[in-house]
Structures are given as structure tokens and as C-alpha cells.
N, CA and C of each residue as an Amber inpcrd file, in Angstrom:
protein
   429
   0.8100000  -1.1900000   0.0000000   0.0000000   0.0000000   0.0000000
   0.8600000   1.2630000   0.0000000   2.0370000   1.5090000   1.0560000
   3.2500000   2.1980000   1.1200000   3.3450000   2.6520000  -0.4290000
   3.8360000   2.0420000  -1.6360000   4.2730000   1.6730000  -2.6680000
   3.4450000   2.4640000  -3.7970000   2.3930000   1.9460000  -3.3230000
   1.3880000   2.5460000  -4.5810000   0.9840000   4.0760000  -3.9990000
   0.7440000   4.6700000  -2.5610000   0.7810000   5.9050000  -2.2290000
   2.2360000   6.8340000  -2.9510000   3.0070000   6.0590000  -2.2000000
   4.4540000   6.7530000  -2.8130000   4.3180000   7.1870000  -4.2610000
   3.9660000   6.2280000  -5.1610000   3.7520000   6.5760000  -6.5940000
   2.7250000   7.5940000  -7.1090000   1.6860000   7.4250000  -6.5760000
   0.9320000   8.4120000  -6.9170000   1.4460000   9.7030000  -6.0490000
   1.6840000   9.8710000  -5.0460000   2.4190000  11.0090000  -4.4060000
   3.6300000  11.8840000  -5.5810000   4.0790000  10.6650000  -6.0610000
   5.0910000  11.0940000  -6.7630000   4.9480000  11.5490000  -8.1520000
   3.8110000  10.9760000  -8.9120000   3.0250000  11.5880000 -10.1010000
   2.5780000  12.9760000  -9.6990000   2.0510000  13.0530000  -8.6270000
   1.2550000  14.3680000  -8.2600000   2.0090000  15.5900000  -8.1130000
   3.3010000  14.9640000  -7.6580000   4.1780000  16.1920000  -7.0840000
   4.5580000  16.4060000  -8.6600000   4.8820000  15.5660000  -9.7740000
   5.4190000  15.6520000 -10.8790000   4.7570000  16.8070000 -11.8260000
   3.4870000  16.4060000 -11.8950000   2.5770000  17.4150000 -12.1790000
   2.0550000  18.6570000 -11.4910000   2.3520000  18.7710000 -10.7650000
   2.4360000  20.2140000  -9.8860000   3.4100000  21.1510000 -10.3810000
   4.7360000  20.1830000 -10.3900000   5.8320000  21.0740000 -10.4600000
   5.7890000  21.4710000 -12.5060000   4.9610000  20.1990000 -13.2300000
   5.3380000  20.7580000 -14.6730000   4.3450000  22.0950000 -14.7040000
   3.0220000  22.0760000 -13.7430000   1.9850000  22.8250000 -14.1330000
   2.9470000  24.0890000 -13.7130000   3.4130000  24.2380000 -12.6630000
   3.6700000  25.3730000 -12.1160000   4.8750000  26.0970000 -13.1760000
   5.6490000  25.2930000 -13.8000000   6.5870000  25.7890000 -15.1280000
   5.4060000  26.3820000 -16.0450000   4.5140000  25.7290000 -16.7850000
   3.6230000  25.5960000 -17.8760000   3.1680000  27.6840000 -17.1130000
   2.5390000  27.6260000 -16.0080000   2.1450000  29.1270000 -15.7520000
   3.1200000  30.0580000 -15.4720000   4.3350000  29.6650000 -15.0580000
   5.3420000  30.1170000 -14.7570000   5.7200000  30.9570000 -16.0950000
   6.0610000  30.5540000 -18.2170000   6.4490000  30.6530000 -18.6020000
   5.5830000  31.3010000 -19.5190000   4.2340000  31.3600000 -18.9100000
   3.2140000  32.3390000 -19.6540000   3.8790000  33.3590000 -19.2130000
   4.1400000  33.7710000 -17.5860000   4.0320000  34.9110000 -17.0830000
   5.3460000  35.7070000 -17.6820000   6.1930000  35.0820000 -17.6290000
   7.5910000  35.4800000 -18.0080000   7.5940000  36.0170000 -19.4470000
   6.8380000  35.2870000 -20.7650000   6.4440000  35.7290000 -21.8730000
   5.4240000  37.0450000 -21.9240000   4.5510000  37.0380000 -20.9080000
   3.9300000  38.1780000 -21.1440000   4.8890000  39.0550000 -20.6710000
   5.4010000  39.4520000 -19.2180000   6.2340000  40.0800000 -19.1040000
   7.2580000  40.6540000 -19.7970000   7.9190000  39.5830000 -20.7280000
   9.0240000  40.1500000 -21.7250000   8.6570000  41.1460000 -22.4920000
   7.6200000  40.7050000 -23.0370000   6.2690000  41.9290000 -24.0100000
   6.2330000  42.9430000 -23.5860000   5.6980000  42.9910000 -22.2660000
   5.4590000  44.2000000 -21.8590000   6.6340000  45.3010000 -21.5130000
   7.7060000  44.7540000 -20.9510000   9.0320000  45.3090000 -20.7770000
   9.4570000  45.7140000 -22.3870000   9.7790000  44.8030000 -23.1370000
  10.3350000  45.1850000 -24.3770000   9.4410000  44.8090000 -25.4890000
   9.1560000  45.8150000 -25.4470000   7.5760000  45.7960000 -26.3460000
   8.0970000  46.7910000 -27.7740000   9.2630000  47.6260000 -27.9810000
   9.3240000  48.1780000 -28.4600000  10.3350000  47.8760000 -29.6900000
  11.1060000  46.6010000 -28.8500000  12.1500000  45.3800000 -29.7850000
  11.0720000  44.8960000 -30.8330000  10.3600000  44.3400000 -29.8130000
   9.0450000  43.5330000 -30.7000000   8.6730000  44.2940000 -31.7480000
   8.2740000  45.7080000 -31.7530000   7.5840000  46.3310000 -32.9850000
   8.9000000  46.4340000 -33.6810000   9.8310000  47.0280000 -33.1120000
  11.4600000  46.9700000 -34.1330000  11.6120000  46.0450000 -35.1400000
  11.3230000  44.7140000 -34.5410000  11.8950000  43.2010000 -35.2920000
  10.3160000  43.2380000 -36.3340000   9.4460000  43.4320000 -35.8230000
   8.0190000  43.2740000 -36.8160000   8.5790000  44.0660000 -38.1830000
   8.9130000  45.4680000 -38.0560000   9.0120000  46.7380000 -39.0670000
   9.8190000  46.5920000 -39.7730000  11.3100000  45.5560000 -39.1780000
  12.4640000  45.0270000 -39.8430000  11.4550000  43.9080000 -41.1370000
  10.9630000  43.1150000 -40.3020000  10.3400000  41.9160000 -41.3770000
   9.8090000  42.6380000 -42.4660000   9.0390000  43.2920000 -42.0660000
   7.8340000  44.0090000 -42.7940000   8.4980000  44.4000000 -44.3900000
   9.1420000  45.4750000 -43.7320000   9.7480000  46.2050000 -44.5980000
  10.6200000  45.1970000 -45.6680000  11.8220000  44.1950000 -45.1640000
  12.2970000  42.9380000 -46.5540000  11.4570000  42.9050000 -46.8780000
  10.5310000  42.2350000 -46.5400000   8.9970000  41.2400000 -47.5320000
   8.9280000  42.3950000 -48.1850000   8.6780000  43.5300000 -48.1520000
   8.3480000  44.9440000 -48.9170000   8.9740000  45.2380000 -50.0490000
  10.3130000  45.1660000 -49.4900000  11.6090000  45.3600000 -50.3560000
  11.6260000  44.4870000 -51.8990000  11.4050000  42.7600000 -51.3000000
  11.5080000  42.1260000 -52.2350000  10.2450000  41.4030000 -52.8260000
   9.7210000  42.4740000 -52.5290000   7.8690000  42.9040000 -53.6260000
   7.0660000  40.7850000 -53.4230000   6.8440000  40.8500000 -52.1730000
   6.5880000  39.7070000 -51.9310000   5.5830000  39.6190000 -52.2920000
   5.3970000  38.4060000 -53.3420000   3.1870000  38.1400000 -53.4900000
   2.9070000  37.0440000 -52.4030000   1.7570000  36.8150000 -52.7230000
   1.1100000  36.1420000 -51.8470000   1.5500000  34.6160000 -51.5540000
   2.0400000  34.1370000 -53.1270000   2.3300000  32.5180000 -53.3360000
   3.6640000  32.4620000 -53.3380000   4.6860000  33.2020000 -53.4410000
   5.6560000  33.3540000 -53.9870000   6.8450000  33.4010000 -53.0570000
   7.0650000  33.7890000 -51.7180000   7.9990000  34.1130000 -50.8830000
   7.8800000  33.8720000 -50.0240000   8.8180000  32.9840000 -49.3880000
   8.8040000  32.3260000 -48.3810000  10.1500000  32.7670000 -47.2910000
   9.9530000  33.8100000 -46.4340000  11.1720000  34.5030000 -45.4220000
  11.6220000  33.6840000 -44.2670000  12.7650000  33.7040000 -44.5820000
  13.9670000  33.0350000 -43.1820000  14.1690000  34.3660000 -42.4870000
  14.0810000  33.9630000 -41.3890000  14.7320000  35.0640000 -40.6250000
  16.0250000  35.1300000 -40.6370000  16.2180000  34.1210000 -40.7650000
  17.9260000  34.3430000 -41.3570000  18.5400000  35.1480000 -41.7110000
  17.9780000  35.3300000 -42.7950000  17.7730000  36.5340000 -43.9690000
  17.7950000  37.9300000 -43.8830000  17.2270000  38.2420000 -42.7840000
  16.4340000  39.6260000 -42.8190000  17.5760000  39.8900000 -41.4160000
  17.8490000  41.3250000 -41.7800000  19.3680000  41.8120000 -41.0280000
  18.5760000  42.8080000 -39.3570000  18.4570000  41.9680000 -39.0100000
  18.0690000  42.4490000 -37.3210000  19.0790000  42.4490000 -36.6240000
  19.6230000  43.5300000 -36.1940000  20.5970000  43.8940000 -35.2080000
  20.8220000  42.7930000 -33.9260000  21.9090000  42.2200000 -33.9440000
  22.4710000  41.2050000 -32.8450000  21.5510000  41.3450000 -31.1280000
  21.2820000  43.0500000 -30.9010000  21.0560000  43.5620000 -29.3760000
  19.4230000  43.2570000 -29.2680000  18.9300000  43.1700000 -30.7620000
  17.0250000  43.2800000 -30.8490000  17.0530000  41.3790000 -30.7810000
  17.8540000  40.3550000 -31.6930000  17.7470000  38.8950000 -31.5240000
  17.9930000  38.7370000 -29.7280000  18.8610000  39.2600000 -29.4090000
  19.0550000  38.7490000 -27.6380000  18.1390000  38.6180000 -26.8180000
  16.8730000  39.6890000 -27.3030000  15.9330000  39.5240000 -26.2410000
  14.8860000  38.3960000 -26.6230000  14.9810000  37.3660000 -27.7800000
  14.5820000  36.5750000 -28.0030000  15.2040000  35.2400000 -27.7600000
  14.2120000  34.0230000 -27.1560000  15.3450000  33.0180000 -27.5650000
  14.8970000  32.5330000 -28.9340000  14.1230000  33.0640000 -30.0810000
  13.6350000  32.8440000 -30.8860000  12.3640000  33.6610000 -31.4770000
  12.7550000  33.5960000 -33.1540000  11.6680000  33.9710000 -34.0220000
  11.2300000  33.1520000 -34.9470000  10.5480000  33.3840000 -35.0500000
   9.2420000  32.5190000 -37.0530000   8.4200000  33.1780000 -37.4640000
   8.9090000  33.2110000 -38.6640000   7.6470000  34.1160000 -39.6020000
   7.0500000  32.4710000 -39.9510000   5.9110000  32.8470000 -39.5730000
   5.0540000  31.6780000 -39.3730000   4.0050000  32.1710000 -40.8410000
   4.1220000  32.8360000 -41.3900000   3.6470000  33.1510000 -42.7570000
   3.9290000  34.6230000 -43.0460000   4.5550000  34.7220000 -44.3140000
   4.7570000  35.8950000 -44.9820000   4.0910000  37.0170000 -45.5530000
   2.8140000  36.0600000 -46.1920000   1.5130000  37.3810000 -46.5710000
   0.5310000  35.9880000 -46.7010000  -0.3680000  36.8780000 -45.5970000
  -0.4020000  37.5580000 -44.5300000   0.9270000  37.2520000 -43.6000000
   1.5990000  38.9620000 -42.8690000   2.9050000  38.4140000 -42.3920000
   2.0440000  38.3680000 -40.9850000   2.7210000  36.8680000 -40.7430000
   2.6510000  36.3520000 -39.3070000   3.7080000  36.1820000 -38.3380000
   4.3600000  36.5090000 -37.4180000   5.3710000  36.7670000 -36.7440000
   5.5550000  35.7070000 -35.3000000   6.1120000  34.7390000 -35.3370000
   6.0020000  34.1170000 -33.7300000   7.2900000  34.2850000 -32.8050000
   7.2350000  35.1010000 -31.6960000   8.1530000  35.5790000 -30.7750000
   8.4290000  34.5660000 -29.7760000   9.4860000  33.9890000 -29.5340000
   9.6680000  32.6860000 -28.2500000  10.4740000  33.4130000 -27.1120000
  10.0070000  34.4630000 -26.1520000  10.6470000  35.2130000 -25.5470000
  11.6300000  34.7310000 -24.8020000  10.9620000  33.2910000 -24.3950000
  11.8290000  32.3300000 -23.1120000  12.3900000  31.2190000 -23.9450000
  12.7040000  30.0790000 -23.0890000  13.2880000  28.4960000 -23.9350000
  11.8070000  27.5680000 -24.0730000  10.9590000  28.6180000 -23.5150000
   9.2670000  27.4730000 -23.4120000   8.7510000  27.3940000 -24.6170000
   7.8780000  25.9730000 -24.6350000   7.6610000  25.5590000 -25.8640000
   6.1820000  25.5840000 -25.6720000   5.8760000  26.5530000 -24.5580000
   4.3700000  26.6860000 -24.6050000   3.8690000  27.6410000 -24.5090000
   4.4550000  28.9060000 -24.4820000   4.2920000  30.4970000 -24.4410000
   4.6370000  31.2210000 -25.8300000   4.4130000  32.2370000 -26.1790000
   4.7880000  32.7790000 -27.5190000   3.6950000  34.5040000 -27.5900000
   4.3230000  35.0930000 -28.0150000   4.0180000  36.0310000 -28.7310000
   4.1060000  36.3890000 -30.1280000   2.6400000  36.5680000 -30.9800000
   2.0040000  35.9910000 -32.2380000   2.2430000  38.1950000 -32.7460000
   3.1390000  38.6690000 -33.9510000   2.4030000  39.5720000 -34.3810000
   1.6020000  38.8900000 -35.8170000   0.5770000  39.6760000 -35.6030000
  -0.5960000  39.7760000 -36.9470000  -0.6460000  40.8600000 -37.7710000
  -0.2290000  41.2450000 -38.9510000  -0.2660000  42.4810000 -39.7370000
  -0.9910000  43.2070000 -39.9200000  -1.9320000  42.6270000 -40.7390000
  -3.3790000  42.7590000 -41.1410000  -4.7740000  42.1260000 -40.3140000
  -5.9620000  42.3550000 -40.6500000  -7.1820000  41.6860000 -40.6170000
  -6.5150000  40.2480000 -41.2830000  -6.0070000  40.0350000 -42.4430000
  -6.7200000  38.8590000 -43.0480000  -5.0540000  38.0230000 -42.2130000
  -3.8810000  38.8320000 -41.8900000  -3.7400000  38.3350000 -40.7750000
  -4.0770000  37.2830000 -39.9980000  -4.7100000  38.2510000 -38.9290000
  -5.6440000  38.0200000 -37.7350000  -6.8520000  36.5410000 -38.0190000
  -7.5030000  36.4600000 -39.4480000  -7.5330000  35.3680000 -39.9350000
  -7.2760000  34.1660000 -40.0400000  -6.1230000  34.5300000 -40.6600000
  -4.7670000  33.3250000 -40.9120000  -4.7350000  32.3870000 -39.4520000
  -4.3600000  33.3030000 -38.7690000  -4.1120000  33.0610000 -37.1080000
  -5.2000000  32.0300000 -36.6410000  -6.3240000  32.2950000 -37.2130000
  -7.7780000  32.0010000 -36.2550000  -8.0380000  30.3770000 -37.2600000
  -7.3620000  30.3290000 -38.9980000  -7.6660000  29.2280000 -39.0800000
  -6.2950000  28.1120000 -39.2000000  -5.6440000  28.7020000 -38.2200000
  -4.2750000  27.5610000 -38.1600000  -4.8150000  26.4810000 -37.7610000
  -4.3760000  25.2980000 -38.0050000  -4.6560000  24.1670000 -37.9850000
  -4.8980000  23.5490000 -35.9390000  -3.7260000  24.0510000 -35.3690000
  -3.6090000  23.6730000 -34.3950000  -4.3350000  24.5610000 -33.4820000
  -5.2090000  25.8690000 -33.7780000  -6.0280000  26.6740000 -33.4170000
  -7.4030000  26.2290000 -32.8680000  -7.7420000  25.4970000 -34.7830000
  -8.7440000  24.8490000 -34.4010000  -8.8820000  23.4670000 -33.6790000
  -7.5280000  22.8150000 -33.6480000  -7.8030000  21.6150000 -32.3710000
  -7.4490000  22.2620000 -31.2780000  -8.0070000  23.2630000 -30.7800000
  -7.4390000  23.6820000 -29.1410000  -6.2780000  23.4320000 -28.8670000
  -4.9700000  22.8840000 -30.0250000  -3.6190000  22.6380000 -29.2260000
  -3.0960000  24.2620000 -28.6510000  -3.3800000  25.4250000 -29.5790000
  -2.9280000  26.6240000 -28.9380000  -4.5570000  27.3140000 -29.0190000
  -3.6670000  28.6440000 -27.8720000  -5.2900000  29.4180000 -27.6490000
  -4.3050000  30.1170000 -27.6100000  -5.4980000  31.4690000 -27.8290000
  -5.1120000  32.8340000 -28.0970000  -5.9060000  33.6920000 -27.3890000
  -4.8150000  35.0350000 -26.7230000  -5.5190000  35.8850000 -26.2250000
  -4.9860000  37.2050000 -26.8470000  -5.8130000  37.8820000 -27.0620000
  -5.6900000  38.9720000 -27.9760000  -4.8120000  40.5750000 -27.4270000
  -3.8860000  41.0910000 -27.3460000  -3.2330000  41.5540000 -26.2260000
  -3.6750000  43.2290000 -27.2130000  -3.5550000  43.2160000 -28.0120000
  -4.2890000  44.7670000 -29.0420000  -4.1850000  44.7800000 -30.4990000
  -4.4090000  45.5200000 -31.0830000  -4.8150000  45.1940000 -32.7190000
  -3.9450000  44.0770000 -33.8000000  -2.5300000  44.2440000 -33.5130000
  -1.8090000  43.2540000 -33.9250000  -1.3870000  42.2900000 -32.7740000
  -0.9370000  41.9850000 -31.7860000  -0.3680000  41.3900000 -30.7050000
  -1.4520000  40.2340000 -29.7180000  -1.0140000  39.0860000 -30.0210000
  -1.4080000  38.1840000 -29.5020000  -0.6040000  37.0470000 -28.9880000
  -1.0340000  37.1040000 -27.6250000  -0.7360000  35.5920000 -26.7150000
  -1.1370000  34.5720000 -27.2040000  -0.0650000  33.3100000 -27.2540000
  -0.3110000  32.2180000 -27.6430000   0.1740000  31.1330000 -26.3200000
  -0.5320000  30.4380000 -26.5510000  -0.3460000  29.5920000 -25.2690000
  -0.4270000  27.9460000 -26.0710000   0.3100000  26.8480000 -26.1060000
   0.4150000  25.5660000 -26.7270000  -0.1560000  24.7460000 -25.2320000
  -0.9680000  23.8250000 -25.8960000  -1.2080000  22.7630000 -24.6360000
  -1.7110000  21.7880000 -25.5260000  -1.1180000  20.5830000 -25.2710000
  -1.1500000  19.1270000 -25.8570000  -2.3590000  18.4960000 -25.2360000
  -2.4910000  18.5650000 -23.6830000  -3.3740000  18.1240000 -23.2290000
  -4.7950000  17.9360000 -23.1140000
């Protein structure tokens, strides 16, 4: 009996401690936003503007961030970016090393769209909270 308490004791504590990361790394992502909120529009205006540059259509161009020359001091405050689509440009910010927090920019309306019919949107794997006209919280959950 010892044995099987212990185990479930020990699942429970397991899941406590992932849940408490899982909210932990929302907070830290929103936070980053809000602190450096102004990198964020920097790195958006950087994208924007290549795709601009190199007269991107709709079917046609597909952007690496690679590519696109963002100052070394604006990448640091990221541990990661994805243009998660080009036109409509979609932008995904990984402020932390979490693979369940993110900050989404949206360009446009048809944008904001795009966003709403991602695949993993509509299976509830991510949800979205809308933070102002372009800027949205993304949150991943498998469960």
C-alpha cells in the first residue's frame, strides 16, 4: 500500500511542479512583451519592410529570418523567431526556452484570420488571447 501511495504522491508532485513551469512561462512571456515591447515592434518593421523590399506576393515568398538583417542587441531579447507566414505576415516571438508560451504579431485583418484558421487553433492545441490590434498571446497545450 506504502508503494502505490508513494507513486501516486510522486506523479502528483510531478505534475504540480510541470503545471507550475507551464504558468510560470506564460508569465515570463507576457512580461518580456510588456518590458520590451518596443524590440518587438522593431523586429516586426524590420520583417515588414524585406517582404516589402523584395515585392513579396502572396504565393511566392517564403522569409527566413535568417535573412532579414536584425541587429544582434534586438535577436538577444529573443530566444527565438518565425515568420510563421509571410503574406499575410505572421510573426512568432519565443521570448523564453518554453515551448508553450509565444508572442504571435498579426499584420493585417486577413492576418488576424490566418491566425484564427491555423490548424492547431482549431484543435485547441494553442489558444489565443488577444493583447491589441496586432499582438497576440499564444499559449500551446497538448493536453
Amino acid at each position: 500500500m506504502h508503494k502505490v501511495i508513494n507513486k501516486y504522491f510522486g506523479v502528483l508532485l510531478l505534475l504540480s511542479i510541470v503545471s507550475c513551469s507551464y504558468l510560470n512561462e506564460g508569465f515570463d512571456t507576457l512580461e518580456s512583451f510588456e518590458e520590451r515591447r518596443n524590440t518587438y515592434e522593431t523586429v516586426a518593421t524590420n520583417i515588414r519592410q524585406y517582404r516589402d523590399n523584395l515585392k513579396c506576393s502572396r504565393s511566392s515568398c517564403e522569409l527566413k529570418i535568417e535573412d532579414i538583417n536584425i541587429d544582434k542587441e534586438s535577436q538577444s531579447n529573443f530566444f527565438g523567431i518565425r515568420i510563421v507566414s509571410s503574406k499575410p505576415l505572421v510573426i512568432e516571438f519565443n521570448a523564453t526556452e518554453s515551448i508553450y508560451a509565444y508572442i504571435w504579431y498579426a499584420e493585417t485583418e486577413d492576418s488576424v484570420k490566418y491566425i484564427y484558421s491555423y490548424p492547431q487553433v482549431i484543435a485547441n492545441e494553442l489558444t489565443l488571447r488577444k493583447l491589441d490590434k496586432h499582438w497576440f498571446f499564444v499559449k500551446r497545450d497538448w493536453n
